[in-house]
Backbone bond lengths (Angstrom), bond angles and torsions (degrees), N, CA, C in turn:
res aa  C-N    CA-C-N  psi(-1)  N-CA   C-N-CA  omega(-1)  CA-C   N-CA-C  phi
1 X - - - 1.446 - - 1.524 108.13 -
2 X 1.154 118.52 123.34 1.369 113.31 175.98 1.591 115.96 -96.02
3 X 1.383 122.26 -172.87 1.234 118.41 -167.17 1.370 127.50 -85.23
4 X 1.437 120.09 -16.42 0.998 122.81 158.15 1.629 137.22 -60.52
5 X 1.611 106.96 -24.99 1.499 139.28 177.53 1.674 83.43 -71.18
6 X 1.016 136.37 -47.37 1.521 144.28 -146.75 1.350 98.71 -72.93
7 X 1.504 110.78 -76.55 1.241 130.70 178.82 2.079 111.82 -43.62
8 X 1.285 104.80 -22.77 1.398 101.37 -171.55 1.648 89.94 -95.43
9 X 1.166 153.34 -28.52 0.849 176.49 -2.15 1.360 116.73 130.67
10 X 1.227 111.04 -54.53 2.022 130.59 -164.08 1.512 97.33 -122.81
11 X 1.232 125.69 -9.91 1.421 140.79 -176.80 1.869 108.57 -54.51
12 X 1.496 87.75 -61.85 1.326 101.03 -159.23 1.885 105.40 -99.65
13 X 1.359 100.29 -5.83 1.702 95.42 164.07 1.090 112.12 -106.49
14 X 1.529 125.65 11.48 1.846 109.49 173.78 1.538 85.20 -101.52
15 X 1.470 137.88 -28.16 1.474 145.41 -179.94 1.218 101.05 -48.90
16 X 1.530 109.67 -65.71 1.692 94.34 -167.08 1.745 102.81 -87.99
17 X 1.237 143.37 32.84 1.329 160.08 173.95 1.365 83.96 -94.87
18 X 1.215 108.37 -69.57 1.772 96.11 -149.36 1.705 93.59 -88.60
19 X 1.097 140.68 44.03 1.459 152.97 170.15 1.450 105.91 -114.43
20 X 1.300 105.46 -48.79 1.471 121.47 175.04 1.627 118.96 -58.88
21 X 1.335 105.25 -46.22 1.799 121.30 -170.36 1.698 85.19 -75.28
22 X 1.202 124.33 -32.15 1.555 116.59 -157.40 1.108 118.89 -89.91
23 X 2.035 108.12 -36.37 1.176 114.39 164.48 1.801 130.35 -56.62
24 X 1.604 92.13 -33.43 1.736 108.85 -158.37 1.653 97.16 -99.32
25 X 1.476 133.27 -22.11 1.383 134.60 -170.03 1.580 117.40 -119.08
26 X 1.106 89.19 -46.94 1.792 95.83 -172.51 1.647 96.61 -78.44
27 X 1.313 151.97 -30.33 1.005 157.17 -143.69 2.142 104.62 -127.69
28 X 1.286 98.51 -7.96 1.399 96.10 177.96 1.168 119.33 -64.78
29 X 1.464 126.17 161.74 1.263 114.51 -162.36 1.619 83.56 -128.25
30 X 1.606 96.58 128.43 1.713 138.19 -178.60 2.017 91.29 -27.08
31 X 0.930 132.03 -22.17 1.664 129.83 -169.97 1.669 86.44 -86.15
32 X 1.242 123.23 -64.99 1.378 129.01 -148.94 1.738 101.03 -74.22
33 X 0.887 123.33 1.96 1.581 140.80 175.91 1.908 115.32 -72.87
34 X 1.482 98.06 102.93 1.594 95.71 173.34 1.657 102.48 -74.57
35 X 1.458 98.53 105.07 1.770 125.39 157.20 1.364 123.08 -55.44
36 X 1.386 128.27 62.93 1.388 121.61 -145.40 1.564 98.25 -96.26
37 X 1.668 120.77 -13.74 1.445 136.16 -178.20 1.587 111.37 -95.11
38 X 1.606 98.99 -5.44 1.783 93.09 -178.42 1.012 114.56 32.21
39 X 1.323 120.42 67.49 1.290 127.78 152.01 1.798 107.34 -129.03
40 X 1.300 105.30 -177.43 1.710 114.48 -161.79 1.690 87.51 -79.31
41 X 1.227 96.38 141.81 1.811 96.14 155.01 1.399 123.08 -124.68
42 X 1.729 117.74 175.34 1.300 105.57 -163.87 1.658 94.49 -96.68
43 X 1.428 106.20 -170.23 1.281 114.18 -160.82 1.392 109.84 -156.23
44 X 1.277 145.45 154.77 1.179 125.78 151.80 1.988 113.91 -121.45
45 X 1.689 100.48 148.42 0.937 105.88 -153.94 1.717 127.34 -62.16
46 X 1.078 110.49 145.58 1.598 114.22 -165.15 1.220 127.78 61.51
47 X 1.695 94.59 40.24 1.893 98.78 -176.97 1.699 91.01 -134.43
48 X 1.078 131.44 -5.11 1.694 128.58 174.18 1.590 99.78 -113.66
49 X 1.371 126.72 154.45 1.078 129.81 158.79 1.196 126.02 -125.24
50 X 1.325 129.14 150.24 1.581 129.65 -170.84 1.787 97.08 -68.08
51 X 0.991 127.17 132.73 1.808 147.87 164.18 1.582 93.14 -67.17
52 X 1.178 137.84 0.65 1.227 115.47 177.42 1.647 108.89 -117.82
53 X 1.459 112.66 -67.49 1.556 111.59 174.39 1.606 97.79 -89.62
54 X 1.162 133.72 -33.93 1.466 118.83 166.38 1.800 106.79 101.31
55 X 1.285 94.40 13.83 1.550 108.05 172.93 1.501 103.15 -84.14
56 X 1.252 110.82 137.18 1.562 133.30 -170.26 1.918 96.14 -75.05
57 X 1.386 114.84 120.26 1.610 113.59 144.73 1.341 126.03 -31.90
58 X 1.676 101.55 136.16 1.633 108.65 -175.85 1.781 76.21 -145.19
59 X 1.214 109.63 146.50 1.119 107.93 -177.38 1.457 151.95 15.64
60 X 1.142 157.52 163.30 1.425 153.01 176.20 1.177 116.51 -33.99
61 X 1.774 109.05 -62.10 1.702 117.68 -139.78 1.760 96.86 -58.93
62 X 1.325 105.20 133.01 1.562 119.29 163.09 1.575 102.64 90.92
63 X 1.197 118.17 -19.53 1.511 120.38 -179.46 1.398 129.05 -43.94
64 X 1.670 142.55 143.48 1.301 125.60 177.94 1.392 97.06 -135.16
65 X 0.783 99.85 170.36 2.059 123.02 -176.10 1.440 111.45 -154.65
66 X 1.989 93.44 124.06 1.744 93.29 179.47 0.942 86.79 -135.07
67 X 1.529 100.22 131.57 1.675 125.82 168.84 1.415 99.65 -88.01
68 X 1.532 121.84 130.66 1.236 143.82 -177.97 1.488 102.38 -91.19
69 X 1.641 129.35 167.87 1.071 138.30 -170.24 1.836 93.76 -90.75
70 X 1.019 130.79 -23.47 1.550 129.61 157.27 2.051 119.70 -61.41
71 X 1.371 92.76 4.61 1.784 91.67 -172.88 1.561 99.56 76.81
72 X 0.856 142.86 -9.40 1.536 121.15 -178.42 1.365 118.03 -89.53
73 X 1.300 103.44 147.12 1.341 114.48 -167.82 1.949 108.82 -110.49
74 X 1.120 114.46 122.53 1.411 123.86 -170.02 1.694 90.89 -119.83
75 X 1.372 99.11 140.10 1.870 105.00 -179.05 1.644 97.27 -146.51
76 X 1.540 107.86 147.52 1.317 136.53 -140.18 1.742 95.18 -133.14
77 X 1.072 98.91 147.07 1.182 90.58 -174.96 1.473 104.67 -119.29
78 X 1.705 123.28 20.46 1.383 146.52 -160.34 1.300 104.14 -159.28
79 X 1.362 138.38 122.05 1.571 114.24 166.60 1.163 113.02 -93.35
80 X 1.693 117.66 25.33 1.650 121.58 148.90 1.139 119.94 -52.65
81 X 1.635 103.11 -59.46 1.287 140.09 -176.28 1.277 110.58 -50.69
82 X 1.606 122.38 -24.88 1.526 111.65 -177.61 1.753 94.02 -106.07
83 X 0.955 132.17 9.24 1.197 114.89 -157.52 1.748 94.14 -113.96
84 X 1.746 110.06 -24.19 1.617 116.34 170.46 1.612 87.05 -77.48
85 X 1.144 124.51 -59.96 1.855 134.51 -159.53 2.085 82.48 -33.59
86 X 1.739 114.90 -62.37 1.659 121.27 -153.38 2.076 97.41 -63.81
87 X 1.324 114.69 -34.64 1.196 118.47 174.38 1.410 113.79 -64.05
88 X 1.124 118.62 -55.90 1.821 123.77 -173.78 1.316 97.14 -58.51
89 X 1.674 120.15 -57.53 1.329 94.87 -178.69 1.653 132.54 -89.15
90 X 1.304 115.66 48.77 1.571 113.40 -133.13 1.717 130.32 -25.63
91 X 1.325 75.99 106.24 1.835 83.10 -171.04 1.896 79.92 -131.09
92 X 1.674 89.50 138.34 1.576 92.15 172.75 1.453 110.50 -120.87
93 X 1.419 120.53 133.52 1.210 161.81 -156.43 1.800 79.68 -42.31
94 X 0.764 137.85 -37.21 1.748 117.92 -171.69 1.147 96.72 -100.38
95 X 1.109 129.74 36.15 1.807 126.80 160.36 1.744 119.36 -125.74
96 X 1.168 83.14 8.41 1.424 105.27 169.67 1.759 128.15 -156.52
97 X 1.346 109.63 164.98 1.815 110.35 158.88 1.160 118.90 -70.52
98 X 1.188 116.10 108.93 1.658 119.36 154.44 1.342 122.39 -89.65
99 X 1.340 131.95 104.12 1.648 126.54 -174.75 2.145 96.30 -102.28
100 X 1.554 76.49 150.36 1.650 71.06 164.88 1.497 95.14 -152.56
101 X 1.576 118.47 161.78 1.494 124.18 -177.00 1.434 117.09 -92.91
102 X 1.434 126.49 111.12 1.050 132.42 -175.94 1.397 118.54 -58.43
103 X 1.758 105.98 147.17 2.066 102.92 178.16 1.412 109.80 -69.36
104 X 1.733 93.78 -30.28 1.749 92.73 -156.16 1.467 91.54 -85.03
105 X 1.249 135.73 -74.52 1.086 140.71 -145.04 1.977 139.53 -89.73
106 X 1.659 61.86 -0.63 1.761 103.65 -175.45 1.856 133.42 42.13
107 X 1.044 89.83 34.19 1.755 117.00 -165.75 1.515 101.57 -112.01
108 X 1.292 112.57 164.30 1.226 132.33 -179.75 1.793 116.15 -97.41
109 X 1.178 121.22 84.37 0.970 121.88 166.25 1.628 148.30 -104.60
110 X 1.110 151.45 133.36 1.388 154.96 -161.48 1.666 100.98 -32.13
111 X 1.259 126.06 140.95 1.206 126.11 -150.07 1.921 87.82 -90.69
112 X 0.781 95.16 -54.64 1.595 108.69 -163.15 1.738 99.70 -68.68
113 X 1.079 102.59 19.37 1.852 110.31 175.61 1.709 93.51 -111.39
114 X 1.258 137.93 -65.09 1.242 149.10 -170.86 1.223 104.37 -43.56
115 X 1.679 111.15 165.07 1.177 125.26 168.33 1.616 102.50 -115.58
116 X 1.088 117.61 174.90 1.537 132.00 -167.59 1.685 116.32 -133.42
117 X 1.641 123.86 107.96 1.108 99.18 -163.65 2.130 85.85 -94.44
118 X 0.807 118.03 -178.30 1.721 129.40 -168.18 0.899 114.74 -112.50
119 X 1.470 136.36 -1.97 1.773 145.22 178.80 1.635 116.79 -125.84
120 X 1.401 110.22 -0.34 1.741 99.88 162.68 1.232 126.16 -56.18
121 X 1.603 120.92 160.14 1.906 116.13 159.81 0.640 71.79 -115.30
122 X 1.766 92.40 113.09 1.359 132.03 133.89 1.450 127.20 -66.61
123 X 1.228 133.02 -173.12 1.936 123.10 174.40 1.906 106.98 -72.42
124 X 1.416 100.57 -15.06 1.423 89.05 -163.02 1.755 103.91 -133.71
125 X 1.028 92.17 17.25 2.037 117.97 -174.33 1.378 110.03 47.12
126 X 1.303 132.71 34.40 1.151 128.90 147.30 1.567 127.13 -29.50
127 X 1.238 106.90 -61.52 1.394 136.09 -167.60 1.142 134.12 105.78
128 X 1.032 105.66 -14.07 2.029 113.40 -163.21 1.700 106.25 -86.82
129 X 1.271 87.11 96.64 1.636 92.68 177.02 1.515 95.26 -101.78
130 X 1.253 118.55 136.63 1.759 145.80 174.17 1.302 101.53 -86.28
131 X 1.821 82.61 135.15 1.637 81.67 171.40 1.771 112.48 -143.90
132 X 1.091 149.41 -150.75 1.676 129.17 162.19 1.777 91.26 -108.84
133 X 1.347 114.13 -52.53 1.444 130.05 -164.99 1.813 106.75 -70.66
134 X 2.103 106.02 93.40 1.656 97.76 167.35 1.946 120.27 -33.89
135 X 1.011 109.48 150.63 1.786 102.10 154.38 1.929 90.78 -158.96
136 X 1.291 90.28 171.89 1.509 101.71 -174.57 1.407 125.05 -44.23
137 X 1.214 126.12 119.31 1.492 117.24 168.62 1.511 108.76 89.42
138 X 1.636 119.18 26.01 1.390 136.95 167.41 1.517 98.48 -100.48
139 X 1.340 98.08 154.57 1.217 117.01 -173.46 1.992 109.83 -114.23
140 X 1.313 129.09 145.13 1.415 110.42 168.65 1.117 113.60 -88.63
141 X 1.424 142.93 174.36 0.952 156.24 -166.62 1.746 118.93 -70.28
142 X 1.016 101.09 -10.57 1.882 102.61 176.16 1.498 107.79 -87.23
143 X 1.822 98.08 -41.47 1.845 100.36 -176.25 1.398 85.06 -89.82
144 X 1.867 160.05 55.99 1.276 118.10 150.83 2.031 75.08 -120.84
145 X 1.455 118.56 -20.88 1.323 93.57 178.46 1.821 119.90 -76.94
146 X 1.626 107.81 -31.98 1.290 84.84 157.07 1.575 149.41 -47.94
147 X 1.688 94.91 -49.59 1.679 102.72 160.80 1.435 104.63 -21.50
148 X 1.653 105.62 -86.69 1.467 119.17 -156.13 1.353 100.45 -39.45
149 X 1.525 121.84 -61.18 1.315 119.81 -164.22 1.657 109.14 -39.11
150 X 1.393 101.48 -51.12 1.193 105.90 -146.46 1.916 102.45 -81.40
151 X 1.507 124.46 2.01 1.411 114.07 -173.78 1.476 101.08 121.39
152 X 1.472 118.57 -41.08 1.494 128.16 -136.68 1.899 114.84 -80.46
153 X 1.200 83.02 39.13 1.781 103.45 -178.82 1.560 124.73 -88.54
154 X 1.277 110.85 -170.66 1.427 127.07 -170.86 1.582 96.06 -95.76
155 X 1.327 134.22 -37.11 1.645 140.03 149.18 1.291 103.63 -19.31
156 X 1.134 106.38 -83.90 1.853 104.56 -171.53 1.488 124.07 -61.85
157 X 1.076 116.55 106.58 1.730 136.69 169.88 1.271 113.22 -18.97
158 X 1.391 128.50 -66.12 1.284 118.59 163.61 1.448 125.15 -73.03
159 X 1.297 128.54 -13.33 1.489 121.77 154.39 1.768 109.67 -68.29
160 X 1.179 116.53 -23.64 1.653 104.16 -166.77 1.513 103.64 -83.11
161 X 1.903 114.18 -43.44 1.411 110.97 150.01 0.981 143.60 -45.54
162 X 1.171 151.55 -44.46 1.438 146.05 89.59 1.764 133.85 50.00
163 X 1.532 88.06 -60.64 1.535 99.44 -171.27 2.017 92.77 -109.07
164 X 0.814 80.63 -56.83 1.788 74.69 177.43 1.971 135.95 -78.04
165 X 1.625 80.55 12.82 1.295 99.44 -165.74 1.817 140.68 7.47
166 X 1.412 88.89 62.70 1.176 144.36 178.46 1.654 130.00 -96.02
């Protein structure tokens, strides 16, 4: 076989090789990604959707990401939304990463590190905007998932009156 036979040969299987790597890797979408470093990943906007209300990502602010014990990474576009998402499926918060994106500092940090203030608009009016830096009248992360669990949000009319006394 000479080299030209070769070249016609290896031509068209490294072609559709690297069609394949491009279609299935370069083009994957940040959900379908084994997270084996549990850490946050990036995303671009209106191509992931929250598993809970199913509203497409637009930027960071308020965003959460839970890495599952399978490597997968599910992102929220509320960390209400992940905190009903960890209840529905009962998975409890120390069996996994919870990241959420801070107001102040704008980074991705461990959820259960943050504080929670109770009067942000959020995407889904919860309220619980995350932050790294306590300040007055924040909540930590054990009392803002009870809240949620329990109703005790910026959603409910008489909780939003209530807190904003309004």
């Amino acid at each position: 076989m000479n080299n030209k036979n070769i070249i016609l040969i290896l031509f068209p299987v490294v072609a559709i090789a690297l069609l394949w790597y491009y279609a299935s890797v370069v083009n994957q979408k940040p959900d379908q990604v084994i997270n084996k470093e549990q850490k946050p990943l990036g995303y671009k906007d209106n191509t992931v959707q929250c598993p809970q209300c199913n509203m497409f990502l637009v930027g960071k602010k308020d965003t959460a990401q839970i890495i599952t014990s399978d490597h997968k990474t599910h992102f929220f576009d509320d960390v209400g939304c992940a905190v009903l998402w960890l209840k529905e499926h009962s998975i409890e918060p120390k069996n996994i990463k919870f990241w959420v994106h801070t107001r102040d500092t704008h980074e991705y940090i461990l959820a259960q590190d943050a504080f929670y203030s109770r009067i942000d608009e959020t995407p889904m009016r919860y309220g619980f905007g995350a932050y790294k830096n306590s300040q007055e009248g924040f909540i930590d992360f054990e009392q803002m998932r009870l809240k949620m669990l329990r109703g005790e949000n910026m959603s409910d009319p008489k909780i939003r009156k209530n807190l904003l006394g309004y």
